[in-house]
C-alpha positions as CSV (number, residue, x, y, z in Angstrom):
1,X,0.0,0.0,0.0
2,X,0.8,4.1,-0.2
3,X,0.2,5.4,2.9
4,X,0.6,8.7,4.0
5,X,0.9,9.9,7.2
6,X,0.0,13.6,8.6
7,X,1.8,14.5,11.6
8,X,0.5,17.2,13.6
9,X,2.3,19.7,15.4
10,X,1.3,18.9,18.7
11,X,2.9,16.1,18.3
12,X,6.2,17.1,17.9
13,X,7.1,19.4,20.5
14,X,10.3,17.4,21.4
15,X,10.9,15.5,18.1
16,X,8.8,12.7,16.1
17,X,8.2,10.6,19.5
18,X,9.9,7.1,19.9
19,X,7.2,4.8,19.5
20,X,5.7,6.9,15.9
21,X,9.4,6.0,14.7
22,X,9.9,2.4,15.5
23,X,6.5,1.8,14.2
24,X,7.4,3.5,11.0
25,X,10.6,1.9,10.4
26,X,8.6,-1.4,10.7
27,X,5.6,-0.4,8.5
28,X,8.1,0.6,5.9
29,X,9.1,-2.5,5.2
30,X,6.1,-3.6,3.5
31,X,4.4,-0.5,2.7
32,X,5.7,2.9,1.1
33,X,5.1,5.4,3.3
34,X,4.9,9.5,2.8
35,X,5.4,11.6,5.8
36,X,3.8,15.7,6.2
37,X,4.3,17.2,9.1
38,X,3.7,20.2,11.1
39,X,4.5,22.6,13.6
40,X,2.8,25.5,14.1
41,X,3.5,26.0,17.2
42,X,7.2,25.6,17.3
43,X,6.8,28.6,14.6
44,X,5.3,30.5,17.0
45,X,7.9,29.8,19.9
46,X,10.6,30.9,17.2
47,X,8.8,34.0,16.0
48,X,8.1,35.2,19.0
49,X,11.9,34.9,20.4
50,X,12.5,36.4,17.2
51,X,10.4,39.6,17.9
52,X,8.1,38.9,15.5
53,X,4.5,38.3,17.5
54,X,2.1,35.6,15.5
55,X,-1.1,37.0,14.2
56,X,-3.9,34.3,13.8
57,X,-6.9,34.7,11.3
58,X,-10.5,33.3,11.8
59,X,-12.3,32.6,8.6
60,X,-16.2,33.1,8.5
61,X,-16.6,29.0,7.7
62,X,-14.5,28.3,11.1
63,X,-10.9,27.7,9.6
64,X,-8.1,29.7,12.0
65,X,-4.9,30.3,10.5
66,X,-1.6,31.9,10.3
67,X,-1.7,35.2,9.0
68,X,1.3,35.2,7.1
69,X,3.3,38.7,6.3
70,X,6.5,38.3,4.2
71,X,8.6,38.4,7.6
72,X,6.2,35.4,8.7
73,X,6.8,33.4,5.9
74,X,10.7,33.5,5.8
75,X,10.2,32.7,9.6
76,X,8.3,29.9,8.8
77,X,10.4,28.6,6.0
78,X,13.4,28.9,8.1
79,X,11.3,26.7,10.9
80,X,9.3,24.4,9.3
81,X,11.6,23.3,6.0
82,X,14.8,24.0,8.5
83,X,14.5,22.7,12.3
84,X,11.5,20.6,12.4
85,X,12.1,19.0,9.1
86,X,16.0,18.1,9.3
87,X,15.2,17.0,13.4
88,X,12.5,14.1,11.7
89,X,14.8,13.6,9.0
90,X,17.8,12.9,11.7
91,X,15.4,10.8,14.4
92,X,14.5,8.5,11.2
93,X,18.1,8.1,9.3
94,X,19.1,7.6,13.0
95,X,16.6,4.3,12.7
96,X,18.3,3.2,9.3
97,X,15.0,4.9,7.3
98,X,16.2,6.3,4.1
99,X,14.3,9.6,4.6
100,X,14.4,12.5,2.6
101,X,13.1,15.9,3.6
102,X,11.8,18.0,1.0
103,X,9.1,20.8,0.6
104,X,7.0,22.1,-2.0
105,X,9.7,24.7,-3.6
106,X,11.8,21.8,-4.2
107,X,11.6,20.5,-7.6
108,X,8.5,22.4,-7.9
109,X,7.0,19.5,-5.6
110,X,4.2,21.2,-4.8
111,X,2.4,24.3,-6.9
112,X,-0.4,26.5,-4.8
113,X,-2.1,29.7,-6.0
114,X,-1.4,32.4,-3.6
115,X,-4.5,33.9,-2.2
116,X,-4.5,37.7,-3.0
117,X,-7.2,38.4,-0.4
118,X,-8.8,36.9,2.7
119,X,-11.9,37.6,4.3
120,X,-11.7,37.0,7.9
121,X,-14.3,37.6,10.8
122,X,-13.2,40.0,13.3
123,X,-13.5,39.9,17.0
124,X,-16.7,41.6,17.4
125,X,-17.5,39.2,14.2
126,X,-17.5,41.2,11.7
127,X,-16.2,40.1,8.5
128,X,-13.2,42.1,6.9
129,X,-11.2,41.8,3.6
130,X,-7.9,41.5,4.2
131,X,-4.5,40.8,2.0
132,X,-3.5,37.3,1.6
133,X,0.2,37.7,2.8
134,X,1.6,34.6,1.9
135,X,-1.2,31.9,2.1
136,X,-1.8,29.2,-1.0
137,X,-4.1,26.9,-2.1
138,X,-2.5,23.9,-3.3
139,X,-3.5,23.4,-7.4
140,X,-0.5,20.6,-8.6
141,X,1.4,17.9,-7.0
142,X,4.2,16.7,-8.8
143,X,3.9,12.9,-8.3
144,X,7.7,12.1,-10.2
145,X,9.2,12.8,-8.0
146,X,7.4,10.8,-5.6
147,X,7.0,8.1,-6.8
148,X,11.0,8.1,-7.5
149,X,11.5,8.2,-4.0
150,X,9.2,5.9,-2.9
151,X,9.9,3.5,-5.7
152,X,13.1,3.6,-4.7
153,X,13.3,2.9,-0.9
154,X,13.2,6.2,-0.2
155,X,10.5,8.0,2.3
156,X,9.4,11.4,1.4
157,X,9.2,14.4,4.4
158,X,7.1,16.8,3.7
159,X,6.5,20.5,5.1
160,X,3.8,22.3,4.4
161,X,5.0,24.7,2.4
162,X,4.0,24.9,-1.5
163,X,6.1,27.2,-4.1
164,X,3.9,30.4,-5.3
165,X,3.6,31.4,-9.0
166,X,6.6,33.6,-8.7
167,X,8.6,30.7,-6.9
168,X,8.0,32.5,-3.2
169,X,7.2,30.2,-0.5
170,X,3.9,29.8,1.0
171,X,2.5,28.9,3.6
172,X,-0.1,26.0,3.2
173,X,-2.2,23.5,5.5
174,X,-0.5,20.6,6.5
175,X,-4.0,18.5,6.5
176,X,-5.2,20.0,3.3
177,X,-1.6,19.3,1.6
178,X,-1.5,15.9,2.9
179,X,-4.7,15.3,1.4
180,X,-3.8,17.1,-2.2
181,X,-0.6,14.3,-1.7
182,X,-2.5,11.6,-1.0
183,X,-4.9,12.5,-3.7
184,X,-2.8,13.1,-6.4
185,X,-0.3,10.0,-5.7
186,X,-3.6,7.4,-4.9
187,X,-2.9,6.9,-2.0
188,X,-4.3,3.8,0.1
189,X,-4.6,5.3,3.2
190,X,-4.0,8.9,4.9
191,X,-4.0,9.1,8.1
192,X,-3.8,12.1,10.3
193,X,-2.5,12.0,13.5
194,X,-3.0,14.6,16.4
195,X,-3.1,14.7,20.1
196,X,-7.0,13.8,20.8
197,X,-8.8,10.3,20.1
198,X,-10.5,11.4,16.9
199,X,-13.7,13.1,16.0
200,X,-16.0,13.9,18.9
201,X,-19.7,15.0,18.4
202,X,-21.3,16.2,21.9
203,X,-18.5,14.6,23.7
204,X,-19.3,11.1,22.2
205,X,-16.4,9.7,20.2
206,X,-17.5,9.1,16.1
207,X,-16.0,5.9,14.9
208,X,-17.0,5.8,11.5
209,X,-18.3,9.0,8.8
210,X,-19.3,8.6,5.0
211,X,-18.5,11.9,3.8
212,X,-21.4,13.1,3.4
213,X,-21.9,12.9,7.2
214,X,-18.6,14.3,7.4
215,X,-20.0,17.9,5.7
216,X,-23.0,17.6,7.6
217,X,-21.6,17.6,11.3
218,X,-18.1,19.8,10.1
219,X,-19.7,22.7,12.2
220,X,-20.4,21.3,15.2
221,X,-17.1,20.2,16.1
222,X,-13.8,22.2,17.2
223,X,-11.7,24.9,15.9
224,X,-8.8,22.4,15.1
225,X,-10.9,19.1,14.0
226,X,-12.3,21.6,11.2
227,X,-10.1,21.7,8.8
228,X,-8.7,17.6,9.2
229,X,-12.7,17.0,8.1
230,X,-12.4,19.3,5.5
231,X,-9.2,17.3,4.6
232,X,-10.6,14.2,5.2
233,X,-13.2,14.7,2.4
234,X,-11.3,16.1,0.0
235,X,-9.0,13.8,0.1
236,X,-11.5,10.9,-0.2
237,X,-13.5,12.8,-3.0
238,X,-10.0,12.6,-4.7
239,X,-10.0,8.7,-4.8
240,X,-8.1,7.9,-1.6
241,X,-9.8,4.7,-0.3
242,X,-10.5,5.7,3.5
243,X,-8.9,8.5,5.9
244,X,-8.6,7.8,9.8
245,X,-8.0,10.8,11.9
246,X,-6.7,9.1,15.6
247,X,-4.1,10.2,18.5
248,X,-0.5,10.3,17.4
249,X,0.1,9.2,21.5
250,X,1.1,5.7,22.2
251,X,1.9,2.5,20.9
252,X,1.5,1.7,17.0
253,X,-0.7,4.7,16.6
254,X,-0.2,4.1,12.6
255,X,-1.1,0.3,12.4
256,X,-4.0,1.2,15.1
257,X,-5.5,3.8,13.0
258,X,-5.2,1.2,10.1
259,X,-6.8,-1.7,11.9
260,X,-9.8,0.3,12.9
261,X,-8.7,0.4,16.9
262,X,-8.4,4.0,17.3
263,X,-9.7,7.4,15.5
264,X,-12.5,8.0,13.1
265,X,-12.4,6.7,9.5
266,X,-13.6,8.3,7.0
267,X,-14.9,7.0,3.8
């Protein structure tokens, strides 16, 4: 199978964690594996020893983000395809796992349209038009140069940062570009690990969605479970057999998630 693997930033704050990396070295031999990651919040930490305070967005459908100014997004290039990136890529070489790190700029991996303008909703919740800064959409993955890696042995690590029409950087989703990957390579599986069980509804955990119950019940859960449903169905809608979104924390949280014993699929 092609699995890839989202790995959120809440996850990471000291490194990919042990267990996530034995499990991966073991999975790896059968299956060819894609790693995204995050790390939004080790931006922030860096920005805001760096003097420049974060900014965060709130879109009218619910979506929060990182407003990204041009001092942002060298900040977060620096972070994301720099420190966290090279740290995973170390932990898994360190495990004999031919890893490569990469982001979108390189080789053109990933193409996004940058977003010219945002509206956002302020906090007396009014909405606003805004600039876009440095914020894409993701419109092309280049799947050579996947599938040259993973063809080869090699496993693929991915920040989420896509190049802009003018070759900037920009600053993507890491759920929404693990989907785009997923999509565009067909991907068996994609699963998307965080720091919570899966996808609550009233405090009740939700085992299993179709997608179409997955747009129906988007707005009634949290800020951050948002945008992994959003990922979740686009990257289904794009052919991707099933997405499970489950805890990162513990043993085998991969094979788990793939066995059904933790998380919510979605199909």
């Amino acid at each position: 199978m092609i699995i890839v693997v989202k790995v959120g930033g809440d996850l990471l704050g000291n490194g990919l964690p042990d267990g996530l990396i034995e499990e991966l070295e073991t999975l790896k031999r059968e299956h060819r594996l894609i790693l995204v990651h995050g790390g939004g919040d080790i931006v922030t930490d860096i920005s805001v020893k760096l003097g420049h305070e974060p900014k965060f967005i709130m879109s009218p459908r619910g979506f929060k983000s990182r407003y990204t100014d041009k001092e942002t997004a060298e900040i977060y290039t620096m972070v994301m395809a720099g420190r966290i990136n090279k740290q995973i890529v170390s932990a898994l070489q360190r495990r004999g796992i031919a890893a490569v790190g990469l982001s979108g700029l390189d080789g053109g991996l990933i193409r996004a349209k940058r977003k010219r303008q945002l509206v956002i909703v302020d906090e007396r919740g009014r909405k606003k038009l805004i600039d876009g800064g440095y914020t894409g959409k993701v419109e092309d993955v280049d799947v050579r140069l996947l599938h040259l890696l993973i063809e080869n042995g090699y496993m693929p690590i991915l920040s989420s940062i896509a190049m802009g029409e003018e070759a900037e950087p920009l600053n993507i989703d890491g759920d929404r570009m693990a989907a785009s990957v997923a999509s565009a390579i067909n991907a068996d599986r994609l699963i998307l690990l965080t720091d919570v069980e899966g996808v609550y509804i009233d405090g009740k955990p939700i085992d299993m969605l179709h997608v179409s119950e997955a747009r129906e019940i988007v707005e009634k859960v949290g800020v951050g479970m948002i945008t992994k449903l959003y990922a979740a169905v686009e990257a289904v809608e794009g052919r991707v057999n099933e997405v499970v979104i489950a805890s990162g924390l513990g043993e085998s949280p991969v094979t788990s998630a793939l066995e059904h014993n933790r998380g919510t699929v979605i199909r």
